[in-house]
N, C-alpha and C positions, 0 to 999 in steps of 0.2 A: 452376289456378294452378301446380300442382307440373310442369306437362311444359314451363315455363319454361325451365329448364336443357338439356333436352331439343333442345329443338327449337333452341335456340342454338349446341350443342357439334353436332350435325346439318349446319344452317346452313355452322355454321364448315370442319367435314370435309369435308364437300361442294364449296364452296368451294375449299377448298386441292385437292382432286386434282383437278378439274378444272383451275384453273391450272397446277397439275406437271402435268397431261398434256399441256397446249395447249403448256406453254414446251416442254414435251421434245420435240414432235412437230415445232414451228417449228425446236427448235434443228437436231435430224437433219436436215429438209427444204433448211436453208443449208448443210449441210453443217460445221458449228461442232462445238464438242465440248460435251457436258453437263457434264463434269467435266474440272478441265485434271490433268493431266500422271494420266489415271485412262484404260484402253479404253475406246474407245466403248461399244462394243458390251455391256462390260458397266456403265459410267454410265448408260446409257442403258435397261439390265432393271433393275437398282436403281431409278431414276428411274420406270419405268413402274409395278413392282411397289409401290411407296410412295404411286402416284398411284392405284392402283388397293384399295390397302390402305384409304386414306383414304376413297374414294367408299363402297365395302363399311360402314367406320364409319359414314358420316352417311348413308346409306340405313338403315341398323340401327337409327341415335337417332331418325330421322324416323317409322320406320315402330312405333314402341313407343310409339306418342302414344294 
């Protein structure tokens, strides 16, 4: 009962970089900007780096079960 928490804040991480990495990949692919009036090139390492920060979290809470 205690890796409740656990496996939720996991869940949740996990979740979230995946969709930041799927929006940022879509947004580069149309050619859009990630962030307005920010470079791309660096919205878009910010953007990746967060999304990859996040997956790293919920693989770490998932895998402590």
């Amino acid at each position: 009962m205690e890796s409740g928490p656990e496996v939720f804040a996991g869940a949740v991480f996990a979740l979230f970089g995946a969709a930041l990495l799927v929006w940022t990949g879509v947004r580069l692919r149309r050619g859009e900007p990630v962030a307005d009036g920010v470079n791309r090139v660096a919205s878009a390492t910010v953007a990746s780096l967060a999304a990859a920060l996040a997956l790293v979290l919920g693989g770490y809470c998932l895998t402590r079960l």
